[in-house]
C-alpha positions in Angstrom: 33.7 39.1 25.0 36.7 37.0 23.7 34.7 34.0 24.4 31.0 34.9 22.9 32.9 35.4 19.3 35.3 32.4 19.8 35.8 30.6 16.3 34.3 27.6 17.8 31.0 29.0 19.3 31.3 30.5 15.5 31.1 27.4 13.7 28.1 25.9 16.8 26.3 28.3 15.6 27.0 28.2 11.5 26.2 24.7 12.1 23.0 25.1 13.8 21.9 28.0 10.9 22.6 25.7 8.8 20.2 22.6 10.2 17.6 25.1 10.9 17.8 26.1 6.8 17.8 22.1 6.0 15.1 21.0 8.2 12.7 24.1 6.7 13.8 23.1 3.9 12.9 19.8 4.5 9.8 20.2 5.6 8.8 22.3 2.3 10.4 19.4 0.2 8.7 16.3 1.6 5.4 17.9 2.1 5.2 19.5 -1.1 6.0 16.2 -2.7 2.6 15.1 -1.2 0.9 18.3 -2.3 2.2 18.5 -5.9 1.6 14.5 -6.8 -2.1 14.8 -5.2 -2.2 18.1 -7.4 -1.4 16.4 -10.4 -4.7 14.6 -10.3 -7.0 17.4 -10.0 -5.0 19.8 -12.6 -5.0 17.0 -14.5 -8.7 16.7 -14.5 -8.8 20.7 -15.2 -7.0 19.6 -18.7 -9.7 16.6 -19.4 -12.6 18.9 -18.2 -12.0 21.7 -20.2 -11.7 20.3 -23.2 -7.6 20.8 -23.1 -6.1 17.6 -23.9 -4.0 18.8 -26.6 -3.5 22.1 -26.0 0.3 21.7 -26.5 -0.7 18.9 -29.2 3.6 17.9 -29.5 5.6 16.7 -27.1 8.0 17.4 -25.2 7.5 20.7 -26.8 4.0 22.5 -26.4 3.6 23.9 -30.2 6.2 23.5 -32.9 9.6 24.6 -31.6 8.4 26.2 -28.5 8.6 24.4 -25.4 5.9 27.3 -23.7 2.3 28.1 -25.5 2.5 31.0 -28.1 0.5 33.5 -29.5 -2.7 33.1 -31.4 -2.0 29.8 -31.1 -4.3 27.4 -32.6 -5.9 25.4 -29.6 -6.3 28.5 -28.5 -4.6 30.6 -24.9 -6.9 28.9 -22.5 -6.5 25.4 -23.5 -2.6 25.7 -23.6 -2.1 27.6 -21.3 -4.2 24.7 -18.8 -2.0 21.9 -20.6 1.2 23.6 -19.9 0.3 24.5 -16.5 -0.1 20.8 -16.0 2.8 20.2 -17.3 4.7 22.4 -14.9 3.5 20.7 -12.1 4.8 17.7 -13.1 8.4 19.5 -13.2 7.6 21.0 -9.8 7.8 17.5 -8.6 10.9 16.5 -10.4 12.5 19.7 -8.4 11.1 18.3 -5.3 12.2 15.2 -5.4 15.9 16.0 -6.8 16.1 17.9 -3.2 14.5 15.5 -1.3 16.9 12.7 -2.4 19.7 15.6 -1.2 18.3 16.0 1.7 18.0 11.7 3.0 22.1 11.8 2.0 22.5 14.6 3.6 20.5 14.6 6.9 19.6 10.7 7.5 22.5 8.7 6.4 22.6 7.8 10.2 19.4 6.8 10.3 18.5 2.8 10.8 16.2 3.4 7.8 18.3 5.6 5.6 18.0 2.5 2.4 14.2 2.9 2.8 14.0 6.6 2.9 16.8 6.8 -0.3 14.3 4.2 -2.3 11.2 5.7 -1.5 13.0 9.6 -2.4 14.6 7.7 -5.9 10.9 6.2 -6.3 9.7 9.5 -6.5 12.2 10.7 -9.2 11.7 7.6 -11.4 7.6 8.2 -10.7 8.6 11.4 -12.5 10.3 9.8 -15.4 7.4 7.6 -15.8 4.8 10.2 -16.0 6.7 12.6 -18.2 6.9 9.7 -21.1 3.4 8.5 -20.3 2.2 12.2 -20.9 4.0 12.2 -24.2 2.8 9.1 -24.8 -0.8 10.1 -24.1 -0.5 13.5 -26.4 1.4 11.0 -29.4 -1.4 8.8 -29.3 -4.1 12.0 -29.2 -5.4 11.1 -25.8 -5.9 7.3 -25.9 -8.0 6.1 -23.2 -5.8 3.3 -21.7 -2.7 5.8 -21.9 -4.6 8.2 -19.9 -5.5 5.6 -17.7 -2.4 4.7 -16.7 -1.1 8.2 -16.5 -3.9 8.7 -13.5 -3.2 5.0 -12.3 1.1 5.8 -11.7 0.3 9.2 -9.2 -1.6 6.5 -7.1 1.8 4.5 -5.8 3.3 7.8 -6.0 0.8 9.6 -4.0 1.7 6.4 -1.2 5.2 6.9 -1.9 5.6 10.5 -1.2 3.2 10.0 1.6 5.3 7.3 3.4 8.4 8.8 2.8 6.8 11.8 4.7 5.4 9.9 7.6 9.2 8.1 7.6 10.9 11.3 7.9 8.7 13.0 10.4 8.9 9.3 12.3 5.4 9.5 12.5 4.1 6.9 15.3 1.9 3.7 14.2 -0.4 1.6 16.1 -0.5 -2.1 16.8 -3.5 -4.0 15.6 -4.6 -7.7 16.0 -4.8 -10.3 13.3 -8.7 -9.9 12.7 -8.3 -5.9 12.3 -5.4 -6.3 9.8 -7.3 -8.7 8.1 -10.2 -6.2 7.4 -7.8 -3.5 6.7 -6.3 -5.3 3.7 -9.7 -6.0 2.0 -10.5 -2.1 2.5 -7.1 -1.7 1.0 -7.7 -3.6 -2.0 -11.0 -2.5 -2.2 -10.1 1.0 -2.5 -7.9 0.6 -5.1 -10.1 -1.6 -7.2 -12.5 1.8 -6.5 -9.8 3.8 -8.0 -9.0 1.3 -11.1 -12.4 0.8 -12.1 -13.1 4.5 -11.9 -10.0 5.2 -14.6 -12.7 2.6 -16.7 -15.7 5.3 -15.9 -13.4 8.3 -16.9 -12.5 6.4 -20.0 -15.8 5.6 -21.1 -17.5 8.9 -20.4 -17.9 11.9 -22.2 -14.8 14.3 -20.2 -12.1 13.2 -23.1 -10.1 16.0 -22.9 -10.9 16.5 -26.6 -13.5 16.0 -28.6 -12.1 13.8 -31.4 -10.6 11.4 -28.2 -11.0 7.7 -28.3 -13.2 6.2 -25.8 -13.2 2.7 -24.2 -16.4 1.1 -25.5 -17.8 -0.4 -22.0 -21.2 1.3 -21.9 -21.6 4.4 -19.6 -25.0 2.8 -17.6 -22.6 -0.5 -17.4 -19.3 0.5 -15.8 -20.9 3.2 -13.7 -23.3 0.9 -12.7 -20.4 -1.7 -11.8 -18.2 0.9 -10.2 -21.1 2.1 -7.7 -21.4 -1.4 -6.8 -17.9 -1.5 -5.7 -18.4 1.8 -3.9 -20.8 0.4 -2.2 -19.0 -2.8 -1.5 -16.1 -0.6 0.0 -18.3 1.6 2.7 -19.7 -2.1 4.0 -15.9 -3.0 4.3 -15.1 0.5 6.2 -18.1 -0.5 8.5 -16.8 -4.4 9.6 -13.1 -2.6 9.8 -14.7 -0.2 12.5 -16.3 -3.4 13.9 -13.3 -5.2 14.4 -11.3 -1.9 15.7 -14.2 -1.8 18.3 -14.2 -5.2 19.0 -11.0 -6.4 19.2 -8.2 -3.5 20.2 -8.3 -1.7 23.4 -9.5 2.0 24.1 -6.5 3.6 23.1 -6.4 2.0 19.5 -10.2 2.6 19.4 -10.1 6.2 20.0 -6.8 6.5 17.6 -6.9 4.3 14.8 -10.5 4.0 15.3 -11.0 7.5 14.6 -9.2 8.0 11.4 -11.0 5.3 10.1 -14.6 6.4 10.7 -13.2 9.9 9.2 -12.4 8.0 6.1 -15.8 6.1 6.3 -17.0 9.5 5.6 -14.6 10.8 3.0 -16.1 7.3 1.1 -19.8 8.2 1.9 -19.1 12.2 0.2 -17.5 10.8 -2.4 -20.5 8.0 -2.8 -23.2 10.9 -2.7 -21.2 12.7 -5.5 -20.4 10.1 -7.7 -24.6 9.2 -7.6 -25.2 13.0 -8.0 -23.2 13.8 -10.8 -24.1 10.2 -12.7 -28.0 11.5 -12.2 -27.2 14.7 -13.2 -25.5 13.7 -16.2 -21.7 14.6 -15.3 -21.6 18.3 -14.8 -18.3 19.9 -15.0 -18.2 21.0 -11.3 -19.3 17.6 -9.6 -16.7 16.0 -11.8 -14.3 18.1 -10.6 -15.4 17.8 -7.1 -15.3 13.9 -7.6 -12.0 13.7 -8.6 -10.8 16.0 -5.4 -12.6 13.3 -3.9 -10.9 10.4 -5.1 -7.4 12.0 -4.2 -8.9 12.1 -0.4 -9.8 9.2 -0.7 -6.4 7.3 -1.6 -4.4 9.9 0.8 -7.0 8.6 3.5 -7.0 5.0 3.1 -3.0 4.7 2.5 -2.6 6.9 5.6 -4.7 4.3 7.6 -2.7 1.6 6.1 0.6 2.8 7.3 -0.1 4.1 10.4 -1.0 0.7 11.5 1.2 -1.8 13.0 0.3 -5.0 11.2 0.1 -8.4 13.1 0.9 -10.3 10.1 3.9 -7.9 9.5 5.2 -8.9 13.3 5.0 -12.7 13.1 6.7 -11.9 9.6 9.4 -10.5 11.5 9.6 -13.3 13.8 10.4 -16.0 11.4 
């Protein structure tokens, strides 16, 4: 009996309560990080589609000296309250990554890549800094189009940071590829972000200001939608030679791995095609917006997750010089 309640079976077992608490902990921390920054797209959308831009019209406060919407205020409960609730998420994320920084000194000093999983955790922190004076920037300036641009266009690196930094923590496996399937990969890379840039243009050029009185970039709606389908289209052709090259050049176990998670995002791009056409001849309905921009954060998650996963040949003869 003396034994089963010695003071050093004690502390084993403090010791092992205490890793169990940090490793749920970390597993709310590092996937919520993920979560929250691909959240912050879509409630941000919310604010733009409902008309709630500057439903807390100062900043950092939301009205006058309150920091939280008031009553009978004059943008009206609904608006603010949308705005704010935006707002919180962003501060959801600066929690999140405070403790995730904690938790890489904490748990993975020992780690061979403890340097890259402390950037990637302080990226996420200064991400948040970055966003929190864009915002106030954006509401200063009474929605701007090329400040709300680049407020949607800083949660895209953040969205890979917190990503990697989750797939580094979990060690997540990657798979080799050859020269011509890297190759392909970067183009659909690039590609996809040049999707994602030139969309910001669309959003900034159509009629979802996030207020009415908004400033709009002056490219032509038929134009820049016109251009951006083009690069859509552009981007599924570039999905289908990747697939190609997977089929044709790795062996079955890449094919029925890597291959796979690239035909699934072959068909995230083809929704996200079909809305963007249905909502453009439909003239931009609230819902199909919304849906599109649910979408595009699918669409980034997807195509960073191939990226990483993959074990670049031009990464390995890097290595070798």
């Amino acid at each position: 009996m003396s034994q089963i309640w010695s003071p050093s079976r004690l502390t084993r077992l403090t010791r092992l309560t205490r890793l169990t608490r940090l490793t749920r902990l970390s597993s709310i921390v590092f996937n919520g990080l993920l979560f929250f920054q691909s959240a912050l797209i879509v409630t941000g959308g919310a604010v733009r589609l409902t008309g709630s831009g500057l439903g807390c019209p100062t900043w950092p406060q939301c009205t006058g000296d309150s920091i939280k919407p008031i009553a009978h205020q004059a943008q009206g409960q609904l608006h603010a309250w949308i705005e704010f609730g935006n707002r919180l998420v962003a501060w959801i994320i600066f929690i999140l990554a405070i403790l995730a920084i904690f938790i890489v000194i904490k748990k993975f000093r020992e780690r061979r890549d403890f340097k890259r999983l402390r950037a990637l955790a302080v990226l996420q922190l200064l991400g948040f800094v970055g966003q929190v004076v864009l915002g106030g920037i954006t509401v200063l300036t009474k929605l701007n189009p090329i400040t709300v641009s680049a407020h949607f266009l800083l949660t895209i690196p953040l969205i890979a940071g917190a990503l990697s930094l989750r797939n580094r923590i979990y060690q997540k496996s990657t798979t080799s590829i050859s020269k011509k399937t890297t190759s392909a990969l970067n183009v659909v890379l690039l590609l996809t972000i040049l999707v994602l840039f030139v969309g910001t243009l669309v959003t900034g050029t159509g009629p979802h200001a996030g207020d009415i009185q908004a400033k709009r970039y002056h490219f032509g709606e038929r134009n820049i939608s016109f251009i951006h389908g083009g690069i859509v289209l552009i981007l599924i052709a570039a999905i289908l030679y990747l697939l190609i090259m997977i089929r044709t050049n790795e062996p079955k176990e890449v094919t029925n791995s890597f291959g796979q998670r690239a035909l699934i995002f072959l068909f995230i791009a083809l929704a996200q095609g079909a809305i963007g056409y249905i909502q453009y001849l439909t003239k931009l309905p609230e819902v199909l917006v919304a849906a599109h921009l649910v979408g595009a954060t699918l669409i980034w998650v997807s195509a960073w997750g191939l990226y990483i996963n993959a074990d670049k040949a031009d990464k390995k003869e890097f290595r070798k010089i």
